[in-house]
C-alpha positions as CSV (number, residue, x, y, z in Angstrom):
1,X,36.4,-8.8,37.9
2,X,32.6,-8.5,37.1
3,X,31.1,-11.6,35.9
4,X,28.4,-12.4,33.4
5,X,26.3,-14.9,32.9
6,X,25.3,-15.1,28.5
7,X,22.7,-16.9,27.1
8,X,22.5,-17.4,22.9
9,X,26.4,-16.7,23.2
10,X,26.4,-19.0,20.0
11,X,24.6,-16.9,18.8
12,X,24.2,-14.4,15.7
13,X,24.4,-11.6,18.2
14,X,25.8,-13.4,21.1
15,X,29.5,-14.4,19.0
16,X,29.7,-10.9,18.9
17,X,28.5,-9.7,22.7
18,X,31.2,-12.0,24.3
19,X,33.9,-10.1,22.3
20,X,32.6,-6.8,23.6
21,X,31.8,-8.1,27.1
22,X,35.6,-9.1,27.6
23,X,36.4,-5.7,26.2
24,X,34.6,-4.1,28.9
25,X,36.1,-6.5,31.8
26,X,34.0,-9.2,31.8
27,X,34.7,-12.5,32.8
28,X,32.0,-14.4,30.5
29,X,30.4,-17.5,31.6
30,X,28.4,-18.9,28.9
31,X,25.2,-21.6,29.4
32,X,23.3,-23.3,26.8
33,X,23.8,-26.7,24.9
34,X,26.6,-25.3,22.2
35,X,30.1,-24.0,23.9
36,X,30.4,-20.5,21.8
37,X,34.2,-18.9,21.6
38,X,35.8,-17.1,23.5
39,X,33.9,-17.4,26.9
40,X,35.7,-17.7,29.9
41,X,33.4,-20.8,31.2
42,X,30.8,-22.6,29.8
43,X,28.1,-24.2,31.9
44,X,26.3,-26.8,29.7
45,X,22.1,-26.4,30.0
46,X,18.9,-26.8,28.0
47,X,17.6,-23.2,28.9
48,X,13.8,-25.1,28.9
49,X,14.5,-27.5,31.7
50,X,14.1,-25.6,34.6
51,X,16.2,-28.0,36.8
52,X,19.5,-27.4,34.6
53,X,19.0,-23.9,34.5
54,X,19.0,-23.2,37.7
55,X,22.1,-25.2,38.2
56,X,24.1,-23.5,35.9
57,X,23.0,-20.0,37.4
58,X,24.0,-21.4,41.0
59,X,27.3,-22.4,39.6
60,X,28.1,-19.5,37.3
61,X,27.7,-17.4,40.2
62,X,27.6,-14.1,38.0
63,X,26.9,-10.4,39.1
64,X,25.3,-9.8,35.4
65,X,23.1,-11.1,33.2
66,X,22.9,-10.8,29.4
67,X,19.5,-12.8,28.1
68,X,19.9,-13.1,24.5
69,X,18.4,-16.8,23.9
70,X,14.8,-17.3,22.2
71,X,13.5,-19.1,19.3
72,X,14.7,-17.1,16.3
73,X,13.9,-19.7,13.5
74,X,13.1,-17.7,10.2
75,X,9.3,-17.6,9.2
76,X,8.3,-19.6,12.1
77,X,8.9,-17.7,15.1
78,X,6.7,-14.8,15.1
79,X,3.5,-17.4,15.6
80,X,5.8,-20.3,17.5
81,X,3.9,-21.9,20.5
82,X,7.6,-21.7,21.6
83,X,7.0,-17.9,22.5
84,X,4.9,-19.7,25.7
85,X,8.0,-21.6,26.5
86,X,10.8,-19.2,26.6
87,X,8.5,-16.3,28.3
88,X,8.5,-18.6,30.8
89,X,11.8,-19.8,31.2
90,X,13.2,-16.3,30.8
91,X,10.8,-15.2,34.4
92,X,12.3,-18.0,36.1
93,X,16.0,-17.6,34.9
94,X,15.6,-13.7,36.1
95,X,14.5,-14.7,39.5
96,X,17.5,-17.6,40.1
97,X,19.8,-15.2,39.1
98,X,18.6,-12.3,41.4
99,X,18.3,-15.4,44.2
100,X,21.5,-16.3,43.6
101,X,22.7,-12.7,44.0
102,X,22.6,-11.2,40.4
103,X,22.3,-7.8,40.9
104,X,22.3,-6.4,36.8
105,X,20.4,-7.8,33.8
106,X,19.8,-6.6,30.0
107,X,17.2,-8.6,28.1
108,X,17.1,-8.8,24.8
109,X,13.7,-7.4,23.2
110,X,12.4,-6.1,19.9
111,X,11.1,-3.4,18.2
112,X,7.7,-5.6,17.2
113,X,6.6,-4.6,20.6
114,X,5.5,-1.4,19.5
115,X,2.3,-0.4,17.8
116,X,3.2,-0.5,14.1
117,X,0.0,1.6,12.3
118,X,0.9,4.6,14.7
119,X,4.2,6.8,16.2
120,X,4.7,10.0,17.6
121,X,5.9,12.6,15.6
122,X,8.0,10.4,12.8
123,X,10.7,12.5,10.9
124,X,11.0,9.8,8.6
125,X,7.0,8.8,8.6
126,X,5.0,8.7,5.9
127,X,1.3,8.5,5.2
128,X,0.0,5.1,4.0
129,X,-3.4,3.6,3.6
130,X,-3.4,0.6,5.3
131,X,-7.0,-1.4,4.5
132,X,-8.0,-5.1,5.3
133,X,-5.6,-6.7,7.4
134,X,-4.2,-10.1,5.9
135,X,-0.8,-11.5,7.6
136,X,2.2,-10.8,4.9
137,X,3.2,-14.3,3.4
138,X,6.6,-15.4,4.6
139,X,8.6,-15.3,0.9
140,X,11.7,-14.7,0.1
141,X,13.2,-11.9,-0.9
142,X,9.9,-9.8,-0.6
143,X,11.9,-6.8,0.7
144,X,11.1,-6.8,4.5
145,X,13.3,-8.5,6.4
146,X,10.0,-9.1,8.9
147,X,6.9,-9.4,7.4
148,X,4.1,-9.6,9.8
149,X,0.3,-8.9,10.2
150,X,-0.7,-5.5,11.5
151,X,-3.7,-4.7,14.0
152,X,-6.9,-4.2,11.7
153,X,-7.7,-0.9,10.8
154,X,-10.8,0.6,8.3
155,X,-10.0,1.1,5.4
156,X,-9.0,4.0,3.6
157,X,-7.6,5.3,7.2
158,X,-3.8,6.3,7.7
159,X,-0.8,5.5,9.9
160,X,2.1,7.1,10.3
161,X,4.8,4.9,10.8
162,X,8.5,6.0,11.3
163,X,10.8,6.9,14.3
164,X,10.4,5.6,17.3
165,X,11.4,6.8,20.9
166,X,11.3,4.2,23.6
167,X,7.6,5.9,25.2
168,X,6.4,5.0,21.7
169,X,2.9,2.6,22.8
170,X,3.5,-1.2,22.6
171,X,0.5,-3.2,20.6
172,X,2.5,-6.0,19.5
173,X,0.9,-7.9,16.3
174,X,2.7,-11.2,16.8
175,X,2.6,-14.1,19.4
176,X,6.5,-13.3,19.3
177,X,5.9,-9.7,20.1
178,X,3.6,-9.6,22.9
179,X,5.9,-12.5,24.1
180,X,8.8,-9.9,24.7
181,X,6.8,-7.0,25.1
182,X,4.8,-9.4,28.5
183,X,8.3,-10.5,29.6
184,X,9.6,-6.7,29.6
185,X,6.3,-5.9,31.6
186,X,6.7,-8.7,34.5
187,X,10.5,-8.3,34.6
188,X,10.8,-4.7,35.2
189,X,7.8,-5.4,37.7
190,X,9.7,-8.0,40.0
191,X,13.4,-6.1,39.4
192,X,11.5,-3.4,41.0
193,X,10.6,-5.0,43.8
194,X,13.7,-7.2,43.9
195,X,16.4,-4.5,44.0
196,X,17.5,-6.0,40.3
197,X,18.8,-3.1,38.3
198,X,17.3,-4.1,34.6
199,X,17.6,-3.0,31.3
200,X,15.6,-4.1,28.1
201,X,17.3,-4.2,24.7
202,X,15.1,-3.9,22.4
203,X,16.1,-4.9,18.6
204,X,16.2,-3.1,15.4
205,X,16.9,-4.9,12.0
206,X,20.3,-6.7,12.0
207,X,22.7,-8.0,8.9
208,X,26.1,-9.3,9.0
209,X,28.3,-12.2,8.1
210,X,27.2,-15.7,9.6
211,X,23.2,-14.7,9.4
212,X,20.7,-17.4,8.9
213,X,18.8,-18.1,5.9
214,X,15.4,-16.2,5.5
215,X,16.6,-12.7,6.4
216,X,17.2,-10.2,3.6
217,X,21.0,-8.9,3.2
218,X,22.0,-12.2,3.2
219,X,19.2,-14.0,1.5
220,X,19.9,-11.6,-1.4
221,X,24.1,-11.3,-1.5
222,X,23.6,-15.0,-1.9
223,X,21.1,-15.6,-4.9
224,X,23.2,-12.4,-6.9
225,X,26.8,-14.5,-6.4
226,X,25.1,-17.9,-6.9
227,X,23.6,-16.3,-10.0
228,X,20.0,-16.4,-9.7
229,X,17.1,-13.8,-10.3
230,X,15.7,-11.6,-7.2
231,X,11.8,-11.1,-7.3
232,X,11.5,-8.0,-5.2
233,X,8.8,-5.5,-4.7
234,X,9.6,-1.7,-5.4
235,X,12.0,-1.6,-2.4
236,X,10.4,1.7,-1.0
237,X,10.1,0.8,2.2
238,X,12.4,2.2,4.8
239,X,14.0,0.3,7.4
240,X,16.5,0.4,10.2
241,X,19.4,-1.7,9.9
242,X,22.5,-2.3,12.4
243,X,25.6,-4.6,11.8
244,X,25.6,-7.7,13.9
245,X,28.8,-7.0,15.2
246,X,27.5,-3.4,16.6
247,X,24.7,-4.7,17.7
248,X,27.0,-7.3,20.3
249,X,28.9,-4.1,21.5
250,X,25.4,-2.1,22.4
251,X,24.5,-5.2,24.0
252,X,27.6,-5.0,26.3
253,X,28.0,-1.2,26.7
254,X,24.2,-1.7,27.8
255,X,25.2,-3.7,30.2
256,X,28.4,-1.9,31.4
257,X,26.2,0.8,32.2
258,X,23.6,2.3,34.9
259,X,21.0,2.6,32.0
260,X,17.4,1.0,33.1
261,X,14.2,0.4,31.1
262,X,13.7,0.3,27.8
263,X,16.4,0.9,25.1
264,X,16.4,1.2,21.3
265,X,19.0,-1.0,19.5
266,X,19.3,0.2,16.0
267,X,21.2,2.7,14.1
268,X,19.2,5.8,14.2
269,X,18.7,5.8,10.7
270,X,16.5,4.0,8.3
271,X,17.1,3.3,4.8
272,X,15.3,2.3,1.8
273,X,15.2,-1.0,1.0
274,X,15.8,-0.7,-2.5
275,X,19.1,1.6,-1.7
276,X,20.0,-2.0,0.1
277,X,19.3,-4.1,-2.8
278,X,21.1,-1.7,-5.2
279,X,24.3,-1.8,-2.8
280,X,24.2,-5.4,-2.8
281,X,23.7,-5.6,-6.4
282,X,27.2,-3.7,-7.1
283,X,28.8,-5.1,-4.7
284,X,28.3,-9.0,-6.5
285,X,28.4,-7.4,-9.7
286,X,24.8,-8.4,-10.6
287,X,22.6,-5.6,-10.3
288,X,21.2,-7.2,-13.6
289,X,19.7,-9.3,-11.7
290,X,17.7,-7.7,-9.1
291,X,13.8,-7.4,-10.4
292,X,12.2,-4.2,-9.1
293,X,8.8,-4.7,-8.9
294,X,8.2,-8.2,-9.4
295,X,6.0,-9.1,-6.2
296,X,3.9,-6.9,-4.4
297,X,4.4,-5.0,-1.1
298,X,2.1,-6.3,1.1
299,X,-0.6,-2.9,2.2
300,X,0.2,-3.7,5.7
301,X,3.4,-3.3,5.7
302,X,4.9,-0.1,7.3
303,X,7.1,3.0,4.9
304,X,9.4,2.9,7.8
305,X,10.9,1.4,11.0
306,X,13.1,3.6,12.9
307,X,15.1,3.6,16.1
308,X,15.8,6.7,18.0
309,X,18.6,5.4,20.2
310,X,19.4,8.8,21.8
311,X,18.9,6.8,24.9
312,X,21.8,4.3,24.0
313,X,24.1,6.9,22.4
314,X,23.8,9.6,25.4
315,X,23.2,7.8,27.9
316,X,24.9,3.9,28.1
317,X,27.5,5.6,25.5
318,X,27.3,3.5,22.3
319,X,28.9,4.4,19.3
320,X,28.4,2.7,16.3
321,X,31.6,0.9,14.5
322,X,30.3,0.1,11.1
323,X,28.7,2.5,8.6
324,X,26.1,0.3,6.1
325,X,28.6,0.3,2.9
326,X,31.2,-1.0,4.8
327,X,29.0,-3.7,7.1
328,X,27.5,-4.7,3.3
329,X,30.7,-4.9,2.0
330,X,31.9,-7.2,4.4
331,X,28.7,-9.6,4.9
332,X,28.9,-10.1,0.6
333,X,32.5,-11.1,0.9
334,X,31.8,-13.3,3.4
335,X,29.3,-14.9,1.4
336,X,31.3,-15.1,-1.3
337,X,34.0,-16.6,0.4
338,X,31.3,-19.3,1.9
339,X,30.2,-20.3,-1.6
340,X,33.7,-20.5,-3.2
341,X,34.5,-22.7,-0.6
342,X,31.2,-24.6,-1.1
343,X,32.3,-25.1,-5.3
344,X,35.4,-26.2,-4.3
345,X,34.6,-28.7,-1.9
346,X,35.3,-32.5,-2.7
């Protein structure tokens, strides 16, 4: 049986990778400092202290490797000194698994690598004037999921922003960005020369039940059932967004497969944000209280984020479970469910 090795299995993707990797025929040893279900093994670690990680990876004794760990903490981690820290853990975790006779990885990435203020040809791009860069305050409910500063251009000139292929050019705006986007660089450097076969997941924009506060499909099902008012820009805005759960499978289909380099994890298609909203508004009943046009768009921010994932579909073979109706139907319920149980709680 193949064996792999998961980090972040506790995860908002990773409780959803293990799943998938068992359905591919994994036997899934786990590592980090919270046990998540279902793994075959667990191997108990701080992923920063170089001396237990290297213990675990001798003792898992795995033939794959799925990196999913990072700091991920809401409004924080695109500037987090932390970046420094788990960059550098995640080179020497590579090399103790390829020493201790790993011979397939998939890292987790994202699609802030990529130069934001410019794509090749963008069927979903639009023209917008982007002027003085300031970095877009970290508020709720302000429509993108991610706000972040863009490279400075003059103003009064245009990007195009909109689908992007893997070959798109990385300029990261973000500590967290050129974090991944330096990993992905030394990584596929040493795999090269370290006969690791290596492939580099790189993140759309996800939703789904169990999400952390701060990110927008939840952030918003929750305020409409608790009752309370959404201040939201226009909504006009389009981006890409994949259910949690599918985004577990790509990560283990990935992995299953011979696929190397760089790989889009999304859903191919980008919607507006204020289709989102409206969904979510219907779906909880109070669309009454969702306020178009309350706070301002930030002029940095980009029409549209895209994935092409012909590379994931046609090539590692993914197929995507959950349309956005249903995957918004179900994350709403579950928040419902969460603050019914809340109300009736002792």
């Amino acid at each position: 049986m193949k064996r792999v090795l998961v980090t972040g299995g506790a995860g908002f993707v990773g409780r959803h990778a293990i799943p998938a990797l068992i359905a591919c025929g994994f036997e899934v040893h786990a590592i980090g400092r919270t046990p998540p279900a279902g793994a075959h093994a667990f191997h108990t670690a701080d992923l920063l202290d170089p001396a237990q990680r290297r213990a675990a990876v001798q003792a898992a004794g795995a033939s794959h490797l799925l990196h999913l760990a990072w700091v991920t903490t809401p409004g924080r981690y695109w500037q987090a000194p932390d970046n420094l820290d788990w960059t550098a853990a995640s080179l020497d975790l590579a090399r103790a698994f390829r020493e201790a006779g790993g011979t397939r990885a998939v890292v987790a990435g994202t699609c802030a690598e990529y130069d934001w203020t410019v794509t090749s040809p963008p069927p979903c791009g639009e023209e917008l004037e982007v002027g003085v860069v300031q970095e877009a305050p970290q508020r709720p409910f302000q429509n993108d999921p991610h706000p972040v500063p863009l490279p400075a251009r003059g103003r009064g000139q245009t990007a195009s922003i909109g689908r992007f292929t893997e070959s798109a050019p990385c300029h990261p705006a973000t500590l967290y960005g050129a974090a991944k986007d330096g990993l992905r660089r030394i990584l596929a450097a040493y795999a090269a020369t370290a006969g690791l076969s290596l492939a580099w997941g790189r993140l759309f924009y996800l939703y789904g039940p169990g999400e952390t506060a701060g990110r927008l499909v939840g952030d918003a099902a929750r305020a409409l059932l608790a009752g309370q008012r959404l201040a939201t820009s226009e909504g006009r805005q389009r981006r890409d967004f994949l259910h949690v759960a599918d985004a577990g499978t790509a990560f283990a289909t990935l992995l299953d497969s011979p696929v190397e380099g760089p790989v889009n994890i999304g859903s191919g298609e980008a919607v507006a944000v204020r289709d989102i909203l409206r969904t979510i508004g219907a779906l909880t009943g109070r669309p009454d209280l969702i306020d178009f046009g309350a706070r301002p768009l930030g002029p940095t921010e980009p029409a549209c984020i895209e994935a092409d994932i012909r590379r994931l579909t046609d090539e590692a073979g993914f197929s995507s479970r959950t349309g956005l109706d249903q995957g918004l139907a179900e994350t709403v319920a579950a928040w419902r469910a969460v603050l019914s149980t809340a109300a009736s709680a002792p």
